[in-house]
DOMI-853662 format. One record per residue (C-alpha): x, y, z; residue number from 1. Coordinates in nm, 4 decimals. Layout:
residues N
REC | X | Y | Z | NUM
...
This chain:
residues 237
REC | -4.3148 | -3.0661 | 1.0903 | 1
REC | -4.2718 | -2.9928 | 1.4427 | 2
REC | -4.5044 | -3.1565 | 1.7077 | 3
REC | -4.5696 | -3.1226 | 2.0503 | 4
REC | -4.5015 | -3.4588 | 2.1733 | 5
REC | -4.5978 | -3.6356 | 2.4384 | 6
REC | -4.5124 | -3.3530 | 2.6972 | 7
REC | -4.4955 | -2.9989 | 2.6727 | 8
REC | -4.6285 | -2.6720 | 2.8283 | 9
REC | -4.8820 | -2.4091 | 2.7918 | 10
REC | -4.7791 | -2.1077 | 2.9948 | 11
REC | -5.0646 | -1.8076 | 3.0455 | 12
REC | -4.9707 | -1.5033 | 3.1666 | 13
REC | -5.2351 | -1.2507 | 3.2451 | 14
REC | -5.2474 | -0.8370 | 3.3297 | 15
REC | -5.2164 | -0.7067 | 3.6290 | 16
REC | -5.5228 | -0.6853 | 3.8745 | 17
REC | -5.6727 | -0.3384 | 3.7792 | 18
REC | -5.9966 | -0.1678 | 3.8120 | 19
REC | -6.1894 | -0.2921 | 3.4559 | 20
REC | -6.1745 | -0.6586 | 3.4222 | 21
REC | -6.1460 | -0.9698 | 3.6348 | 22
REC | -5.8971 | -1.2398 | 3.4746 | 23
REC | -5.9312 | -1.6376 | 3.5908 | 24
REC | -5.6987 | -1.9024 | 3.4768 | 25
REC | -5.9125 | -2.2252 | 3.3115 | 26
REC | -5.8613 | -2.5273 | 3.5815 | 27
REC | -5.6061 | -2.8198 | 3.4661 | 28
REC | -5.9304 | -3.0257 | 3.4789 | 29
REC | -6.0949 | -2.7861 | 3.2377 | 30
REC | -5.7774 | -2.7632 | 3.0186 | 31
REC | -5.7803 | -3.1849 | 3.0413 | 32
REC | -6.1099 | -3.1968 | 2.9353 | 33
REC | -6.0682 | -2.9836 | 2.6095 | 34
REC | -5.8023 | -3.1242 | 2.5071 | 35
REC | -5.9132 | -3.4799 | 2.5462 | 36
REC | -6.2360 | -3.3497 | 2.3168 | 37
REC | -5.9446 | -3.2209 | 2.0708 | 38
REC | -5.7153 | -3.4560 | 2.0069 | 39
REC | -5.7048 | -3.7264 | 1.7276 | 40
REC | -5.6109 | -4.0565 | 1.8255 | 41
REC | -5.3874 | -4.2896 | 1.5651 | 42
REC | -5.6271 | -4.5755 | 1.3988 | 43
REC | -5.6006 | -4.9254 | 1.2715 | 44
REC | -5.7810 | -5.0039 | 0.9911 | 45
REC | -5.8261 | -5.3725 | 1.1010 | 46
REC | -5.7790 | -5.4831 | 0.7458 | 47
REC | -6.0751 | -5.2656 | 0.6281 | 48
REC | -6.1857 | -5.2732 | 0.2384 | 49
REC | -6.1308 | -4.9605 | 0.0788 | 50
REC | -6.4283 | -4.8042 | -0.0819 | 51
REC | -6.3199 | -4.6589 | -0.4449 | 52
REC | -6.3107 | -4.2999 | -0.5256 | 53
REC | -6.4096 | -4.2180 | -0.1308 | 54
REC | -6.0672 | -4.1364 | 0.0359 | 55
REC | -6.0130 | -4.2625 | 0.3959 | 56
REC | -6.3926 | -4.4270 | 0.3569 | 57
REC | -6.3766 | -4.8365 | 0.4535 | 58
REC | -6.6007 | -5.1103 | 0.4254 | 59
REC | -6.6378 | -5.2862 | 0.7760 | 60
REC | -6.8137 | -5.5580 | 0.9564 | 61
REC | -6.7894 | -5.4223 | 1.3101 | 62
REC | -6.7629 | -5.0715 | 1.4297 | 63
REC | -6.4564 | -4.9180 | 1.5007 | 64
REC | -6.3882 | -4.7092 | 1.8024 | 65
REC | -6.0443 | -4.5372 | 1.8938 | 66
REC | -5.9492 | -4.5242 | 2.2900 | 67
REC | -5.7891 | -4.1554 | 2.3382 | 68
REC | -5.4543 | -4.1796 | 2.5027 | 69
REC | -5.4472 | -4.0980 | 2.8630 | 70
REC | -5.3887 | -3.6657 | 2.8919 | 71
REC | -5.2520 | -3.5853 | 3.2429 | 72
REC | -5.2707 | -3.2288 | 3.3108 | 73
REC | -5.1047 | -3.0323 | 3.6166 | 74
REC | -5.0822 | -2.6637 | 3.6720 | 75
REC | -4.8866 | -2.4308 | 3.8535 | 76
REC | -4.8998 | -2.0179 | 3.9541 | 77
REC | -4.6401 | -1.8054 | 3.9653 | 78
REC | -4.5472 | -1.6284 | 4.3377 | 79
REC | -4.7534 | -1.3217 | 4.2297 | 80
REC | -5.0613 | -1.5289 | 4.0490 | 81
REC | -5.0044 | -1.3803 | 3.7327 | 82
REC | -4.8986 | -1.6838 | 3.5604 | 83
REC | -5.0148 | -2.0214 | 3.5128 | 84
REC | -4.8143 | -2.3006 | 3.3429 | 85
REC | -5.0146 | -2.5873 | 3.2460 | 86
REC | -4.7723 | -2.9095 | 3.2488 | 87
REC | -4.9232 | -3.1861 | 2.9884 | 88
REC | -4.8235 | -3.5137 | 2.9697 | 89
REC | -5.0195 | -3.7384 | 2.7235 | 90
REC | -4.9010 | -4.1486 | 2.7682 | 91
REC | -4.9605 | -4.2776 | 2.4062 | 92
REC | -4.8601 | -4.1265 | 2.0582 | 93
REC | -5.1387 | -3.9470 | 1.8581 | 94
REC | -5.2078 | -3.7495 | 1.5486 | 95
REC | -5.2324 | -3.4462 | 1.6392 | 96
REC | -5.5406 | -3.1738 | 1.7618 | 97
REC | -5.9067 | -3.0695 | 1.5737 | 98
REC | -5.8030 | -2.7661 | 1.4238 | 99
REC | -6.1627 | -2.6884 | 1.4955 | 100
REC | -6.1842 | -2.6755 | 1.8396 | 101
REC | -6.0507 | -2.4607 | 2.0618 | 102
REC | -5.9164 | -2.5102 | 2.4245 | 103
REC | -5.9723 | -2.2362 | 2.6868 | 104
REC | -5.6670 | -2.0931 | 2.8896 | 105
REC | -5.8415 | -1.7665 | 3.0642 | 106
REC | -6.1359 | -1.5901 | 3.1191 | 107
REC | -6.2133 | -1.2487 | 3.1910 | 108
REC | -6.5135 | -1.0501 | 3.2557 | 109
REC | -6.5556 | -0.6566 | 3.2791 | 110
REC | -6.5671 | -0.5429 | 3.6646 | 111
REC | -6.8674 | -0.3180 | 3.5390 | 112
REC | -7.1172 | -0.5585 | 3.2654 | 113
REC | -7.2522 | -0.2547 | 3.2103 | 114
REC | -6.9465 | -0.1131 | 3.0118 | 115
REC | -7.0025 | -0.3421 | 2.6975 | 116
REC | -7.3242 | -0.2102 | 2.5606 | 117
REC | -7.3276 | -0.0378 | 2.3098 | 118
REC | -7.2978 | 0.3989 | 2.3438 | 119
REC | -7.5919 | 0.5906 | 2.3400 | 120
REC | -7.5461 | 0.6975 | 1.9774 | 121
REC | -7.5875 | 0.3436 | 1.7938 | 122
REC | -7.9324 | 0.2259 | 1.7862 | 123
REC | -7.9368 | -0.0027 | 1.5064 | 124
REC | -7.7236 | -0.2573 | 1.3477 | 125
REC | -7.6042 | -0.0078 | 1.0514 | 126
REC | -7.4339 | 0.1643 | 1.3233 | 127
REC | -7.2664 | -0.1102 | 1.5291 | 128
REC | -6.9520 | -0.1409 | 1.3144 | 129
REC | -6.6575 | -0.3582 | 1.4568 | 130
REC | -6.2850 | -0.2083 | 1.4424 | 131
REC | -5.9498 | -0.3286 | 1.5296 | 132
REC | -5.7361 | -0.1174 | 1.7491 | 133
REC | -5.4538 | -0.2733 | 1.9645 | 134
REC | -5.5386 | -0.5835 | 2.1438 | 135
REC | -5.8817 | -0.5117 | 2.1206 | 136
REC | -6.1316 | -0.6075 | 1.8280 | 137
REC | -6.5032 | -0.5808 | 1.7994 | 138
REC | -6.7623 | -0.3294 | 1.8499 | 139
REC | -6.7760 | -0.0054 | 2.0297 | 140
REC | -6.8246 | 0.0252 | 2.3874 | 141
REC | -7.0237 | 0.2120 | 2.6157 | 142
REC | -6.7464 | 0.2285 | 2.8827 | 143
REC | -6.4482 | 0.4161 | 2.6830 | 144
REC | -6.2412 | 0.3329 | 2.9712 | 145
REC | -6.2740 | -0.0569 | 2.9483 | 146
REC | -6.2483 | -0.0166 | 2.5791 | 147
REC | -5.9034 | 0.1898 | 2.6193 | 148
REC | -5.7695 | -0.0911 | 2.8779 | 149
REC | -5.8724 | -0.4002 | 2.6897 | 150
REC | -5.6654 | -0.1958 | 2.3402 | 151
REC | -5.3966 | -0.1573 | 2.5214 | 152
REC | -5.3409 | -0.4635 | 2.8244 | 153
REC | -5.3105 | -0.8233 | 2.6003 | 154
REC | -5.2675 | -1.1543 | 2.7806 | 155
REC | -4.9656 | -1.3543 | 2.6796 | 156
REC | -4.9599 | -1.7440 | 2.5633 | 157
REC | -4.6424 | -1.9739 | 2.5521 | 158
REC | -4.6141 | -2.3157 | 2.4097 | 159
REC | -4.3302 | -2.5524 | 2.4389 | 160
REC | -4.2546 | -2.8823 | 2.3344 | 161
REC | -4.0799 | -3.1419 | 2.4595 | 162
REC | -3.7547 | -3.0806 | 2.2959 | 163
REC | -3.7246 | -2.7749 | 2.4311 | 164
REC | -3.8766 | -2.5801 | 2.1023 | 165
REC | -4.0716 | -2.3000 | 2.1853 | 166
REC | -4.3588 | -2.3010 | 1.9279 | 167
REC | -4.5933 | -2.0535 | 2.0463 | 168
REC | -4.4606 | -1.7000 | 2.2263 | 169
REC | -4.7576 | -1.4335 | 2.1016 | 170
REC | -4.9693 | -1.1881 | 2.3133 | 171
REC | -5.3714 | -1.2601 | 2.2767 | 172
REC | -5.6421 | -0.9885 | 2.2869 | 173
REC | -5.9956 | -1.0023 | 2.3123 | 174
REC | -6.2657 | -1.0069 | 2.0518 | 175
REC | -6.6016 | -0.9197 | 2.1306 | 176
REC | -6.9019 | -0.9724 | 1.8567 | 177
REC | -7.1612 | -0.7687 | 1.7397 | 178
REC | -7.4477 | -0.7336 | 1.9319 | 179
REC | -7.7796 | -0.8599 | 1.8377 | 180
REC | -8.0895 | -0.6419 | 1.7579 | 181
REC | -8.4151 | -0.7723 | 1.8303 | 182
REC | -8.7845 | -0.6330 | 1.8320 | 183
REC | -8.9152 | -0.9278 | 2.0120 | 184
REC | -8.8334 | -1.1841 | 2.2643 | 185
REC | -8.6910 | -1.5114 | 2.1830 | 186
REC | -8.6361 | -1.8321 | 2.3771 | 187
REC | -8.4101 | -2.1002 | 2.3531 | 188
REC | -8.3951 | -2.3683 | 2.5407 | 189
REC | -8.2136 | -2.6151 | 2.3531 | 190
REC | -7.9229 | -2.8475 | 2.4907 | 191
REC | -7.6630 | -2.9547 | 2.1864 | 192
REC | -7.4480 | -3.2529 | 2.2552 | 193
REC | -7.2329 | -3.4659 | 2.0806 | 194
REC | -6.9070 | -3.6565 | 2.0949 | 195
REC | -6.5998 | -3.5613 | 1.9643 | 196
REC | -6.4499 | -3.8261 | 1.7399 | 197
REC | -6.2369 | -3.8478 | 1.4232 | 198
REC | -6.4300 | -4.1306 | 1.3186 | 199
REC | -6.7519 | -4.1607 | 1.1640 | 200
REC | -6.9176 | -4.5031 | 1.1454 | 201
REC | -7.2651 | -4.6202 | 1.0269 | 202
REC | -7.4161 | -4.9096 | 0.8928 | 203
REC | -7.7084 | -5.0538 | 0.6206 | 204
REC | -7.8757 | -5.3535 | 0.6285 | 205
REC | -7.7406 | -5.5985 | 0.3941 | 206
REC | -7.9051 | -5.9183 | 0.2399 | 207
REC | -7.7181 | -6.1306 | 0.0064 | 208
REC | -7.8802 | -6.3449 | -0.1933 | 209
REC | -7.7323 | -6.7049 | -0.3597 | 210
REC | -7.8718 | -6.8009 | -0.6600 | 211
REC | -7.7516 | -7.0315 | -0.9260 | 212
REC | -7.5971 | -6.8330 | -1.2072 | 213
REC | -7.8072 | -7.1167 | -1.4630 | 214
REC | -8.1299 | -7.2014 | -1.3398 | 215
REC | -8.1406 | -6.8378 | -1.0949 | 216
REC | -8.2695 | -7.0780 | -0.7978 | 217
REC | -8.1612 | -7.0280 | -0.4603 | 218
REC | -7.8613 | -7.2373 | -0.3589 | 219
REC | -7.8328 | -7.1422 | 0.0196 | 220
REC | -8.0375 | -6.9551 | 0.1944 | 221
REC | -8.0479 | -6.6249 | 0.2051 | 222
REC | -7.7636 | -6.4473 | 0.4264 | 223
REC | -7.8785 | -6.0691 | 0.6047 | 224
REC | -7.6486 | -5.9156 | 0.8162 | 225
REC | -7.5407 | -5.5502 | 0.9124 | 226
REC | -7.2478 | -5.3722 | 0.6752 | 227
REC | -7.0538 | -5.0558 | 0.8291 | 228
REC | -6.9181 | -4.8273 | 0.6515 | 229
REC | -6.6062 | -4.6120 | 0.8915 | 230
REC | -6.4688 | -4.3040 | 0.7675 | 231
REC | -6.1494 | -4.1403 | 0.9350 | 232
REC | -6.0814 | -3.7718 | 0.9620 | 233
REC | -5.7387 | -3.7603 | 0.9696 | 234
REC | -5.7414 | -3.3912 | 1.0287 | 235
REC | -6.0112 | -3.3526 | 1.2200 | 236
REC | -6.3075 | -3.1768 | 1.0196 | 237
């Protein structure tokens, strides 16, 4: 299996400026950031007791906790500002990247918001069908012109490792998803957070009782104490 290493480069390479969409390249703090969320660290199992019948589930007194190796991230643009190489540099070895979360390279926005609505002629969701034509994939658009560009202008994305290897040389397009219907006005307000982590501990309460096996009387006293139970995600679900 090929990896990436412990250095490699992302490369970004976006269209033109033109008269439809506005293209900005993700900051190498922002591309730090998402990848430090992403990766998977290695683990020790610190001697854990395997639980039977429960793959990669242990029996621990102590939570564990993995320490992410250090991700250095440093960018540089091409003369014309068309291209952005993203140099990465990560200190200690690791297991790889959540194949569930995705790290931004670009973002782009229509010069004209009003261009992605929907045309006159679809009213409900029945009529809001998504296609694929080019580069572009998603519902129709009100401005035919932006529509037309996005189909036919991809971005381009280039990965390569530190041998050399280059694992990733594809042109990207955009997707945009259906739009919602509503009769009323919703609201919401709510924040989601989390932490990003490929392992899951928790613990129970546990009380052991001695007792001797003849008379069932208590031979020390009773011993309560908190169990863990750690479960690695290997591959990052």
């Amino acid at each position: 299996m090929v990896k990436l290493g412990k250095h490699f480069t992302i490369t970004v390479t976006k269209p033109a400026d033109n008269d439809q969409v506005d293209y900005q390249f993700i900051s190498a703090a922002g591309v730090k950031t998402a990848l430090e969320k992403s990766i998977i660290s290695h683990y020790e199992n610190y001697d854990l007791d395997p639980v039977i019948d429960a793959s990669n589930t242990y029996v621990t007194r102590k939570l564990i906790s993995i320490t992410s190796p250090e991700i250095t991230v440093k960018s540089t643009d091409s003369n014309d500002g068309l291209t952005r190489t993203y140099d990465v540099t990560i200190a200690d070895d690791y297991a790889g990247f959540r194949k569930d979360t995705g790290i931004g390279l670009i973002s782009w926005r229509p010069k004209d918001l009003s261009g992605v609505l929907p045309p006159a002629n679809i009213k409900d969701p029945n009529a809001d069908q998504i296609f694929t034509k080019g580069y572009y994939q998603g519902v129709a658009l009100k401005d035919t012109a932006l529509q037309n560009y996005l189909e036919q202008h991809p971005w381009k994305l280039t990965v390569t490792n530190e041998q050399g290897q280059e694992l990733v040389n594809q042109e990207a397009g955009y997707y945009l998803q259906p739009y919602v219907y509503r009769n009323d006005t919703t609201s919401n307000s709510g924040i989601l957070t989390g932490k990003v982590n490929n392992v899951e501990n928790q613990q129970v309460k546990e009380t052991i009782h001695y007792l001797y096996k003849d008379t069932g009387k208590e031979a020390v006293p009773t011993y309560t104490t908190k169990l863990g139970f750690a479960r690695i995600n290997d591959d990052g679900q």
